[in-house]
C-alpha positions in Angstrom: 20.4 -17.4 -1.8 20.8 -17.6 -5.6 24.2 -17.0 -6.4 25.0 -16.2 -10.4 28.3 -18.4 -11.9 31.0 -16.2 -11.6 32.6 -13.9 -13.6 34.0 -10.4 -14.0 31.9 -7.2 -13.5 32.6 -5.4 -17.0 30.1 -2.5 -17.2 31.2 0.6 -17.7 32.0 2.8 -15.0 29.6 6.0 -13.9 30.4 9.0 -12.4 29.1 9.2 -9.0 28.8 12.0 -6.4 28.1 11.3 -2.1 27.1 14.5 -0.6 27.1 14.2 3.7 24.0 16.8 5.0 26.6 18.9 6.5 27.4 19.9 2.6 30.9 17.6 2.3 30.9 16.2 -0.8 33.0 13.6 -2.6 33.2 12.7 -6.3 33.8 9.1 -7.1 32.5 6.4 -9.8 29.3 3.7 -9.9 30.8 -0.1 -10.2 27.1 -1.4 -9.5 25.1 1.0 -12.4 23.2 3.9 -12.2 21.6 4.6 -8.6 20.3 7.4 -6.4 20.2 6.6 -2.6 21.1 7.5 0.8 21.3 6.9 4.2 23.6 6.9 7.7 27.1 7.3 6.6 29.7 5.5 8.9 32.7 3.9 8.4 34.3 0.3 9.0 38.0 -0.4 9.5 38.2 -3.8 9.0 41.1 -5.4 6.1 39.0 -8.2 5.5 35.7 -9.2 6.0 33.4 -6.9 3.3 30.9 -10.0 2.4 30.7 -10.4 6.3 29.5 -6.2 6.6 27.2 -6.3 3.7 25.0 -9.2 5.0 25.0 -8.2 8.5 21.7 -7.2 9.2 23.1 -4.3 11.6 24.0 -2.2 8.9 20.6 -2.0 7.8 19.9 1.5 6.9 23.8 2.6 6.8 25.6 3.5 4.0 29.3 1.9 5.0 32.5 3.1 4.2 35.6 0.2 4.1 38.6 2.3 5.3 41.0 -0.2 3.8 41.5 0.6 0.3 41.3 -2.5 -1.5 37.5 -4.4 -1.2 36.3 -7.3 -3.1 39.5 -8.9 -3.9 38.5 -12.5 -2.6 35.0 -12.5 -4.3 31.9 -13.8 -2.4 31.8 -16.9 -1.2 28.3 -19.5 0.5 30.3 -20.2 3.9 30.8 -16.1 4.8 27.5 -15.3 4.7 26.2 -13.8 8.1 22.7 -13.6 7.0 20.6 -14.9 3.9 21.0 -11.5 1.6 22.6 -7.5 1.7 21.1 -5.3 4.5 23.2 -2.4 4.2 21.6 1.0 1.9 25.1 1.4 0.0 29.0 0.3 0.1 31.5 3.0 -0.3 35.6 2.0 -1.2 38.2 3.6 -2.1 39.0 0.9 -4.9 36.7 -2.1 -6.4 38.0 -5.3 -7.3 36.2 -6.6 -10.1 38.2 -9.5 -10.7 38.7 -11.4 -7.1 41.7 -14.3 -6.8 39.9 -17.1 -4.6 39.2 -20.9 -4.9 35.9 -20.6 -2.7 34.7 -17.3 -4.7 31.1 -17.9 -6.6 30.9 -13.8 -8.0 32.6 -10.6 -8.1 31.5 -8.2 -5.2 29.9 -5.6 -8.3 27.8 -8.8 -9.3 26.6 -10.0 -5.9 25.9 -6.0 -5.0 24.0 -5.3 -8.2 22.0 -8.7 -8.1 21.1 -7.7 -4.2 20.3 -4.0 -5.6 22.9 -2.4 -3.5 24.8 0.6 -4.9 28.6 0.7 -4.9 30.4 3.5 -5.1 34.7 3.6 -5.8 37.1 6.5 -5.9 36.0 7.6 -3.0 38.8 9.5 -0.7 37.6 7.1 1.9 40.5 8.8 4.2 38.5 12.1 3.9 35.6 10.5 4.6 36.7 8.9 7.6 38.1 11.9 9.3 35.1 13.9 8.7 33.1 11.4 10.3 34.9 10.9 13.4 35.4 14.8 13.8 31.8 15.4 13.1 29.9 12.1 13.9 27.8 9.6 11.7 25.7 11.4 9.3 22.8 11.1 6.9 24.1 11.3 2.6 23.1 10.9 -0.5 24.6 9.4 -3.1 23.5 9.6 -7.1 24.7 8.8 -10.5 22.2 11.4 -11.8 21.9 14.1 -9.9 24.8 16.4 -9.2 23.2 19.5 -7.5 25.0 19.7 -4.6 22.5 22.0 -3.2 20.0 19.5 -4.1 21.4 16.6 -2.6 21.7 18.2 0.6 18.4 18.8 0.9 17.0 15.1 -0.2 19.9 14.2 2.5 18.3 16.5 5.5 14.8 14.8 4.5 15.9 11.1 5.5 15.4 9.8 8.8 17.5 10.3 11.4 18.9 7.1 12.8 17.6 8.4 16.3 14.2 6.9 17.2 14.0 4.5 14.1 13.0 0.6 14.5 14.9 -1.0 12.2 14.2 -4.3 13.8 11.0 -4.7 12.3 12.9 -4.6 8.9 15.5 -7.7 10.0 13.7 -9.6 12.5 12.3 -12.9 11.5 8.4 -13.7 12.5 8.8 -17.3 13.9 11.0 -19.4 16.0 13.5 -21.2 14.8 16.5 -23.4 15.8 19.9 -23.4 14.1 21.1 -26.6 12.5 25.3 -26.0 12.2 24.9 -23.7 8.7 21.9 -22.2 8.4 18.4 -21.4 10.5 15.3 -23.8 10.4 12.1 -23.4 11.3 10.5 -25.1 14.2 6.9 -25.7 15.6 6.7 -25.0 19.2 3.4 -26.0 21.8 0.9 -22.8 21.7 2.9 -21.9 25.3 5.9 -22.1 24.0 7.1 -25.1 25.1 10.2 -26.5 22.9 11.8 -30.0 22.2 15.0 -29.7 23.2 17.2 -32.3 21.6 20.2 -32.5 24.4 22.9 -31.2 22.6 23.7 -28.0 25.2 22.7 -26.0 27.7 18.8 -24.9 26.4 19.6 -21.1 25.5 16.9 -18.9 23.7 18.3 -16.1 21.7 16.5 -13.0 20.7 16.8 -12.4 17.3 16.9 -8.7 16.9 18.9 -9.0 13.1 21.7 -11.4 14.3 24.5 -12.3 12.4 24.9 -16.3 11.6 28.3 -16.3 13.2 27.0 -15.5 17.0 24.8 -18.6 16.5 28.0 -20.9 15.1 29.9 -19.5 18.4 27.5 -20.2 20.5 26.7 -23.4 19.3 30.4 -24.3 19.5 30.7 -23.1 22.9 27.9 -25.9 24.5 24.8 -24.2 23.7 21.4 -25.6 22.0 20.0 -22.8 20.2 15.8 -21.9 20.1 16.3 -18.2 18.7 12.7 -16.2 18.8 11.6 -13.1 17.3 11.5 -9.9 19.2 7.7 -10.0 20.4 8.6 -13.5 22.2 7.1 -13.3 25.6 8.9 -13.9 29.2 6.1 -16.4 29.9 7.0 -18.4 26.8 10.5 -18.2 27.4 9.5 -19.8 30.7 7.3 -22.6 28.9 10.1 -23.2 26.7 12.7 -24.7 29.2 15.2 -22.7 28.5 18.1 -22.0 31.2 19.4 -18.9 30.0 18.8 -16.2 27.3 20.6 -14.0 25.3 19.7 -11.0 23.7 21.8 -10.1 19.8 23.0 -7.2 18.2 20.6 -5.9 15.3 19.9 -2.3 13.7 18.4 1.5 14.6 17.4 2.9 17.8 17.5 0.8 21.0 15.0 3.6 23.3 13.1 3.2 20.2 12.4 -0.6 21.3 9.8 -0.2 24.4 7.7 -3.1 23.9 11.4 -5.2 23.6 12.3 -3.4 26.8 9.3 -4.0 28.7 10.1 -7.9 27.6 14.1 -8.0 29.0 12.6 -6.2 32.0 10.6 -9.5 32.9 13.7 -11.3 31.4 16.1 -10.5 33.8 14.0 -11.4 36.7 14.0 -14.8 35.8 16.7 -15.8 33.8 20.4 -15.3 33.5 20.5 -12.5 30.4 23.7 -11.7 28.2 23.6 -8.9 25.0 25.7 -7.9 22.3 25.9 -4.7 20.5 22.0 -3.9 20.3 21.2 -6.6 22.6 24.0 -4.9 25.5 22.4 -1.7 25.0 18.6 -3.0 25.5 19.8 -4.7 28.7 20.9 -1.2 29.9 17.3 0.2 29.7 15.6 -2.1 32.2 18.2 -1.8 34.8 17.7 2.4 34.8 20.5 3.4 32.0 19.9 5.0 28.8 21.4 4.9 25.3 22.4 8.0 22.7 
């Protein structure tokens, strides 16, 4: 990832307008440049953590609002990463800190969101926000810098996809296998069966990676396990080949009854192997064993 030297975001501020399908509308400013965009709307209530929310690759497809209403005061820094670039369609705060206070810091949140071509949007009532999303539910929004039509905006935001039924896998998923080497992945060559040289250094665990964040794979690394993490067309049979004692199945983006090929996988999965999930992964592991997901 190509990080810029860092310094303070000093363009000049845009008006900015979200508009929810439902018609809700909220007036705010651009610290990222013009933009038109939209998406899910949800929200996140962590204090800390933002670099951590952008680069997950579950938020692919969301437009995120931080309920804590100070974001981007610590910067962006290499070790937070939880993937190799932005994933999420917009970032929506109350108030944008353009010029962050930390010794590990590389760049300002506007100038790591503007070089991943991410719209951010500030003066937000993000406590408005909030409440109408939990009364109402997640919804789809746009947000623009040049458009200001409300009755306009609702209707580009009725035309986006729902979230229900999309595969937003395909979009995070890598195409190979690869192992994890402590910071970052690596790619790996495995025997056309899928064998796999396991070096030793844990139990043999294959991982599914349906858009994981890097953190899973530090934890379970730390916790005795040798990673081989596989994309989500990886066979059972290859899982077999590989050696592997155990699998587990990650969180990632979109719709998991969307996912039937990936279902029809765990299905032989879980006949042979002990299988854990998390967030995407938990909910894919219901579908096999006759639950269902909303």
């Amino acid at each position: 990832m190509r990080i810029r030297a860092h310094r303070a975001y000093k363009g000049d501020p845009m008006k900015a307008i979200l508009v929810l399908e439902d018609g809700f509308t909220l007036h705010g400013k651009s610290f990222t440049g013009a933009f038109e965009g939209g998406g899910e709307v949800i929200f996140n209530t962590g204090m800390t953590g933002y670099q951590e929310v952008i680069t997950d690759p579950s938020y692919c497809g969301q437009m995120v609002c931080m309920t804590y209403p100070l974001i981007g005061n610590y910067g962006i820094t290499r070790e937070d990463m939880e993937s190799s670039k932005a994933h999420l369609s917009a970032l929506l705060v109350k108030e944008c800190c353009k010029r962050p206070s930390n010794w590990r810091s590389y760049c300002s949140l506007p100038d790591f969101l503007m070089e991943q071509a991410v719209p951010g949007m500030e003066g937000l009532d993000t406590r408005a926000l909030t409440r109408h999303l939990r009364l109402h539910g997640a919804m789809r929004a746009v947000i623009s810098t040049g458009e200001m039509d409300v009755t306009t905006l609702v209707a580009r935001a009725k035309a986006l996809p729902s979230m229900e039924g999309q595969n937003l896998v395909a979009k995070v998923a890598p195409k190979e296998p690869y192992i994890w080497d402590g910071m970052a992945p690596k790619k790996v060559s495995l025997a056309s069966d899928g064998k796999h040289n396991w070096q030793g250094t844990g139990l043999p665990l294959v991982v599914y990676d349906y858009g994981i964040k890097w953190n899973i794979l530090r934890l379970l690394t730390q916790a005795g396990f040798e990673i081989l993490a596989v994309p989500p067309d990886f066979s059972a049979a290859a899982v077999n080949a590989s050696g592997a004692k155990a699998v587990f199945l990650s969180n990632g983006p979109g719709d998991p009854a969307a996912l039937h090929k990936e279902v029809g996988i765990i299905r032989e999965l879980i006949a042979a192997f002990p299988v854990a999930g998390i967030c995407l992964g938990h909910q894919l592991l219901g579908h096999p064993v006759g639950g269902s997901t909303i």
